[in-house]
N, CA, C and O atoms as a printed pandas DataFrame, in Angstrom:
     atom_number atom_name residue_name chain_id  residue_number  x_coord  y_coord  z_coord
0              1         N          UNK        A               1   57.296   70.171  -35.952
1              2        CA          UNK        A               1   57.536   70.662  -37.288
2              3         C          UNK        A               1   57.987   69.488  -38.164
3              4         O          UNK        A               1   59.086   68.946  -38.049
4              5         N          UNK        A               2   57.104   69.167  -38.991
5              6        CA          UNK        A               2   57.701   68.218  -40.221
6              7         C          UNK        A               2   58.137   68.461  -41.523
7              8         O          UNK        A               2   58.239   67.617  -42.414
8              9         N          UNK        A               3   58.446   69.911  -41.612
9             10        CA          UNK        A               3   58.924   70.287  -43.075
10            11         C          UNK        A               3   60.202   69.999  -43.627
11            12         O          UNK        A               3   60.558   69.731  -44.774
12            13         N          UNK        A               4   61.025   70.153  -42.174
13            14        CA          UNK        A               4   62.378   69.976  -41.973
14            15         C          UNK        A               4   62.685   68.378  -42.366
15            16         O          UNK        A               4   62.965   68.041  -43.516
16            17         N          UNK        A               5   62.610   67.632  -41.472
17            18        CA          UNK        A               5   62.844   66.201  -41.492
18            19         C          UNK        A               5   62.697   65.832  -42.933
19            20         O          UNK        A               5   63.679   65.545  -43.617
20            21         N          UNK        A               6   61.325   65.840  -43.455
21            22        CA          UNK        A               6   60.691   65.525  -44.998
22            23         C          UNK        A               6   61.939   66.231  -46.297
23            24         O          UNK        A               6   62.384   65.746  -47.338
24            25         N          UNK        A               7   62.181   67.622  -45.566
25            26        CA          UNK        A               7   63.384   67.689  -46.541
26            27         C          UNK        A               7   64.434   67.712  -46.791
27            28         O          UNK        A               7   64.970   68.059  -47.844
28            29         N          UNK        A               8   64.997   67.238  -45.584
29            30        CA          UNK        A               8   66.299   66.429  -45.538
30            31         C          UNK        A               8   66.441   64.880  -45.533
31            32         O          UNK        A               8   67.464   64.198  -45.470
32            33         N          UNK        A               9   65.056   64.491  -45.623
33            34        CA          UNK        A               9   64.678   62.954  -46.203
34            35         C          UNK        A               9   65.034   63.051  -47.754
35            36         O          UNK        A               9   66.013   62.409  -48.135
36            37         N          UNK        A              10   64.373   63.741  -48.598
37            38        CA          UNK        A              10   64.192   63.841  -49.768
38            39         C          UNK        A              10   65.555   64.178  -50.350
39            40         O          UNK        A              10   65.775   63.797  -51.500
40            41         N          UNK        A              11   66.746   65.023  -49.521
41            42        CA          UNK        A              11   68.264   64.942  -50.058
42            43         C          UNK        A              11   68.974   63.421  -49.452
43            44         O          UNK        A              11   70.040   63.071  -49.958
44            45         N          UNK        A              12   68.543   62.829  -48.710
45            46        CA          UNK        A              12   69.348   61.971  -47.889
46            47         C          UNK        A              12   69.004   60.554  -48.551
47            48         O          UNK        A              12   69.825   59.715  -48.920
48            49         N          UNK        A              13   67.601   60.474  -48.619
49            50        CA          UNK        A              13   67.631   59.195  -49.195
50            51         C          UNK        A              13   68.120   58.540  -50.727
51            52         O          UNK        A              13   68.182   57.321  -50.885
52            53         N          UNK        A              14   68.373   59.273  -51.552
53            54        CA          UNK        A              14   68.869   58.844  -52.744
54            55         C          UNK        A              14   70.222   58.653  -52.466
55            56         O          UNK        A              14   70.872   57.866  -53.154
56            57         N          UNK        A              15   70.638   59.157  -51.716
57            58        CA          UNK        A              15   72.190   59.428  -51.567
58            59         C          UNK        A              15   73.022   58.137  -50.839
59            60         O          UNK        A              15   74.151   57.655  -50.933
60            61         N          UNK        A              16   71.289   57.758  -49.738
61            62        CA          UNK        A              16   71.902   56.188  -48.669
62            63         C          UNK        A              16   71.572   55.391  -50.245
63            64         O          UNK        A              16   72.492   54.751  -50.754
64            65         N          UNK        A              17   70.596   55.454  -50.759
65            66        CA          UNK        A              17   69.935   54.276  -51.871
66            67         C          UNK        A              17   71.106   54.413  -52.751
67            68         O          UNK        A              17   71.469   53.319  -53.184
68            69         N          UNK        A              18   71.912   55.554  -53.209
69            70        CA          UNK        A              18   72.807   54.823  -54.166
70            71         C          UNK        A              18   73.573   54.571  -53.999
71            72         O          UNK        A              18   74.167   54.015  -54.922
72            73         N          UNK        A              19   74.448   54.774  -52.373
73            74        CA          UNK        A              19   75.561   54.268  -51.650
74            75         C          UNK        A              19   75.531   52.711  -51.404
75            76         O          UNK        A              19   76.469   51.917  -51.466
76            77         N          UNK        A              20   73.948   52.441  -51.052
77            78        CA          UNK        A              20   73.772   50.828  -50.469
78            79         C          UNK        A              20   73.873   50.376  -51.857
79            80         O          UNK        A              20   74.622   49.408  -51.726
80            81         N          UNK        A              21   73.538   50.477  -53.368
81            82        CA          UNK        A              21   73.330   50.030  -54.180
82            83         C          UNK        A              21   74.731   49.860  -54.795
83            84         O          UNK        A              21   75.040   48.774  -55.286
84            85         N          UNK        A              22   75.720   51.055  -54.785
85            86        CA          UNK        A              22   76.874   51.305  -55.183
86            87         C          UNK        A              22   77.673   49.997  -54.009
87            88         O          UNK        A              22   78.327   49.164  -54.636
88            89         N          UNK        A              23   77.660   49.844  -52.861
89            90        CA          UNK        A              23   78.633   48.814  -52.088
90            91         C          UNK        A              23   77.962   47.393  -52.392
91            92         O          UNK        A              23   78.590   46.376  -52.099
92            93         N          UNK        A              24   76.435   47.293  -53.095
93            94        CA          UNK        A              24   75.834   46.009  -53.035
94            95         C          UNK        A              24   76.281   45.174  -54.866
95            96         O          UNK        A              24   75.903   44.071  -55.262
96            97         N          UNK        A              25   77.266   46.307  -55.707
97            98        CA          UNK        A              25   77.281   46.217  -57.034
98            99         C          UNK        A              25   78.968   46.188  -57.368
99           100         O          UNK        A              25   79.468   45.879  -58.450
100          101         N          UNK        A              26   79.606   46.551  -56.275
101          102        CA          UNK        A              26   81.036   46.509  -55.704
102          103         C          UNK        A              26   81.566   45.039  -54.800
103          104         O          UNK        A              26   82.734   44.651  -54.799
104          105         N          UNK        A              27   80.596   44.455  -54.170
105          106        CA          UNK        A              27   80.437   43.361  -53.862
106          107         C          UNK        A              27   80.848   42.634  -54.976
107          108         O          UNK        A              27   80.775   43.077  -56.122
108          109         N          UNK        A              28   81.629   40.634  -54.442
109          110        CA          UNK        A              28   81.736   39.891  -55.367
110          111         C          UNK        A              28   80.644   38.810  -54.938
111          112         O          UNK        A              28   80.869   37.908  -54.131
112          113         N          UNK        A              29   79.428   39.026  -55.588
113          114        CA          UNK        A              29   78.084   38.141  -54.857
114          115         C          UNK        A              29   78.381   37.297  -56.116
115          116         O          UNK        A              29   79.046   36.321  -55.770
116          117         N          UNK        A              30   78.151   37.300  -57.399
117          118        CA          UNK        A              30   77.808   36.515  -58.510
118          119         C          UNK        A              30   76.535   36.627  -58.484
119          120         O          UNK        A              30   76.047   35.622  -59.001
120          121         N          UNK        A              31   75.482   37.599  -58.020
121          122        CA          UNK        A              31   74.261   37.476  -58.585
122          123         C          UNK        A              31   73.609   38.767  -57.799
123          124         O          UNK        A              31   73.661   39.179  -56.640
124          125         N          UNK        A              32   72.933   39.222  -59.085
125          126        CA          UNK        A              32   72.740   40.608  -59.173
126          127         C          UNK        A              32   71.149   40.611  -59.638
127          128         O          UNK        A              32   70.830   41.302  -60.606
128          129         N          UNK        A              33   70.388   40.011  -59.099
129          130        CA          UNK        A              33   69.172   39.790  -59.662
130          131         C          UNK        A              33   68.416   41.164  -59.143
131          132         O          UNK        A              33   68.765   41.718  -58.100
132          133         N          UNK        A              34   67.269   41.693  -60.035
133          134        CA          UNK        A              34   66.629   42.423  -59.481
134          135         C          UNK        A              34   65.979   43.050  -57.950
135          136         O          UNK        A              34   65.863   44.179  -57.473
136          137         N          UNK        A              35   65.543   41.253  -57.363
137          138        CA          UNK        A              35   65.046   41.488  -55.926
138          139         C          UNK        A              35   66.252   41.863  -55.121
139          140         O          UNK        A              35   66.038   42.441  -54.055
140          141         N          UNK        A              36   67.249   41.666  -55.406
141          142        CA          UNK        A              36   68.195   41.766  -54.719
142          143         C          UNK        A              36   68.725   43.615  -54.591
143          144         O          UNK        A              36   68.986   44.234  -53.560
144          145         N          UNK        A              37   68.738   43.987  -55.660
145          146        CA          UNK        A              37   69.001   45.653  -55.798
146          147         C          UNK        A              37   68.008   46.487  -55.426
147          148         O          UNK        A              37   68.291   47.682  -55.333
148          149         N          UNK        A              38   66.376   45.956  -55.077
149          150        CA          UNK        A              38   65.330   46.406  -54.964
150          151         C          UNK        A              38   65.385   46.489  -52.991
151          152         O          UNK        A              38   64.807   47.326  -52.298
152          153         N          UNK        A              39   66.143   45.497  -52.577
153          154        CA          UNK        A              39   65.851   45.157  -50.951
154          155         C          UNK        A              39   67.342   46.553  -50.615
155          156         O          UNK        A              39   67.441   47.171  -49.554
156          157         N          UNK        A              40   68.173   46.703  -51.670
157          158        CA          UNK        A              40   69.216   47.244  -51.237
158          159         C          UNK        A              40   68.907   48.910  -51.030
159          160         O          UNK        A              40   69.269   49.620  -50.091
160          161         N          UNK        A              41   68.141   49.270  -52.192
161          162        CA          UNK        A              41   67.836   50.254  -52.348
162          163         C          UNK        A              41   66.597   50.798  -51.111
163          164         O          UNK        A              41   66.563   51.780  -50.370
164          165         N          UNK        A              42   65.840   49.863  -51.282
165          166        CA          UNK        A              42   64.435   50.150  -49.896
166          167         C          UNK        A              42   65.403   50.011  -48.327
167          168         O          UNK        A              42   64.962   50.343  -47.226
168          169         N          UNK        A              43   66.692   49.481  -48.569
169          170        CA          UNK        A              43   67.516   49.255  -47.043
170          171         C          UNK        A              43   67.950   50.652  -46.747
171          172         O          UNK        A              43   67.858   51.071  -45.593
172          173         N          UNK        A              44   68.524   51.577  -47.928
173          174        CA          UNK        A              44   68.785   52.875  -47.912
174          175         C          UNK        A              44   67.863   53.759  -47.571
175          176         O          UNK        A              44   68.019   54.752  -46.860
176          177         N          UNK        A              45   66.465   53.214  -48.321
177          178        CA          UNK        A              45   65.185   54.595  -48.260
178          179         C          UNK        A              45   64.565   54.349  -46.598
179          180         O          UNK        A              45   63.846   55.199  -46.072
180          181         N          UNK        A              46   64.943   53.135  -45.930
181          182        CA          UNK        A              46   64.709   53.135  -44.564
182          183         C          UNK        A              46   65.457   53.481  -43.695
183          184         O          UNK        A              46   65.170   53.510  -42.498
184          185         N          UNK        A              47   66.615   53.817  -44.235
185          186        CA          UNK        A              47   68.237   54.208  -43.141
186          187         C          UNK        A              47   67.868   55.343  -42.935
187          188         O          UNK        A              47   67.980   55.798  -41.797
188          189         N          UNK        A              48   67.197   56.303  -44.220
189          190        CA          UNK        A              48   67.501   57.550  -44.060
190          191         C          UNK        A              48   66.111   58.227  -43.417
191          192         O          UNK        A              48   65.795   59.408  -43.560
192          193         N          UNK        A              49   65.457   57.359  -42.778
193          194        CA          UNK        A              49   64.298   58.080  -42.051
194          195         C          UNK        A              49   65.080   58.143  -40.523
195          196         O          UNK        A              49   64.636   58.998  -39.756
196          197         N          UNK        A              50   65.713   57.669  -40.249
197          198        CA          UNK        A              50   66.185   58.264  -38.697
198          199         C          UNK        A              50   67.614   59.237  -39.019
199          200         O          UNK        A              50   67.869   60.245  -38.360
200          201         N          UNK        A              51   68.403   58.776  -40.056
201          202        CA          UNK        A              51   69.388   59.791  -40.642
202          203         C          UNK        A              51   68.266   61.264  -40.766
203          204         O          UNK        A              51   68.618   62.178  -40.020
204          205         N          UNK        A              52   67.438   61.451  -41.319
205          206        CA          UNK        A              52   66.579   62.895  -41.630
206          207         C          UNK        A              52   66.594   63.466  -40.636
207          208         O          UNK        A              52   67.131   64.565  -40.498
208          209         N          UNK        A              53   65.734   62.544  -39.325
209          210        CA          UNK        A              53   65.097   62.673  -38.520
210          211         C          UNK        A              53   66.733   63.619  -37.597
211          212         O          UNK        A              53   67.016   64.815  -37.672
212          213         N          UNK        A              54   67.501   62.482  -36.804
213          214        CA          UNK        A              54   68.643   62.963  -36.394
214          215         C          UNK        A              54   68.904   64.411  -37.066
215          216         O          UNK        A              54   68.549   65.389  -36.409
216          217         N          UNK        A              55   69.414   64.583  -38.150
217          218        CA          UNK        A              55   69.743   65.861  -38.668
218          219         C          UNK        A              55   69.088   66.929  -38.410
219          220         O          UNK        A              55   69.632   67.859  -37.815
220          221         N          UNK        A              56   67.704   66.984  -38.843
221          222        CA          UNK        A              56   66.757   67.815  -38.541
222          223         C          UNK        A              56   66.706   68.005  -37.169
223          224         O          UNK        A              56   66.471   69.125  -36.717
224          225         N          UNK        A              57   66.834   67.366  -36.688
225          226        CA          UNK        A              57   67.064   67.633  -34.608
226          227         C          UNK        A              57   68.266   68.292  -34.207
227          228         O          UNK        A              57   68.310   69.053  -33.240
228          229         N          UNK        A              58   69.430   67.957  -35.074
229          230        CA          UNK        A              58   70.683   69.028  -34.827
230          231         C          UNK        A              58   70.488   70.465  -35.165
231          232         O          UNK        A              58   70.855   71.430  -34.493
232          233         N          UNK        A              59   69.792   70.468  -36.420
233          234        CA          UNK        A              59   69.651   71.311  -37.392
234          235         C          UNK        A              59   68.748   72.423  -36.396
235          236         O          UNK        A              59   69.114   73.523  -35.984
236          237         N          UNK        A              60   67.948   71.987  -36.261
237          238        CA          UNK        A              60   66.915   72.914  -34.868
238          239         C          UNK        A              60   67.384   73.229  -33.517
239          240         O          UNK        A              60   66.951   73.983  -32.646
240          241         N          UNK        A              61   68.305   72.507  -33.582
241          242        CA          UNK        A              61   68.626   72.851  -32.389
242          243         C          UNK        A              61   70.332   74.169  -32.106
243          244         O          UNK        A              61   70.985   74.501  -31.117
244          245         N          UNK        A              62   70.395   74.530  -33.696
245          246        CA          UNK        A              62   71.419   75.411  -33.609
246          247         C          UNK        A              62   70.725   76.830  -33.439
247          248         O          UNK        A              62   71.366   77.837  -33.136
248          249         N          UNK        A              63   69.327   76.815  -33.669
249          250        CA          UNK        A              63   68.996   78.302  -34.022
250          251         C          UNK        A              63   68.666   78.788  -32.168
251          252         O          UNK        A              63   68.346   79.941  -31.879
């Protein structure tokens, strides 16, 4: 079943993307260039494919 996973991707990943973006903007780097908020944000939208995944496997496995 992939309906599950896909839509607890779709709540999860904005949430890692603006957390990684929010600790990468909280940081004292001195440089905030675009590529840099772009790798932070795609670091989140890739966290949360095994975060979905995991959940959705708990999630199925209560019923």
């Amino acid at each position: 079943m992939l309906k599950l996973p896909l839509v607890i991707y779709v709540l999860v990943a904005p949430v890692l993307m603006g957390v990684f973006l929010t600790a990468l903007l909280t940081m004292d780097l001195h440089r905030f260039d675009a590529t840099t908020m772009i790798t932070a944000v795609a670091a989140g939208a890739l966290v949360a494919i095994p975060v979905a995944w995991i959940v959705s496997r708990k999630i199925e496995g209560l019923r």
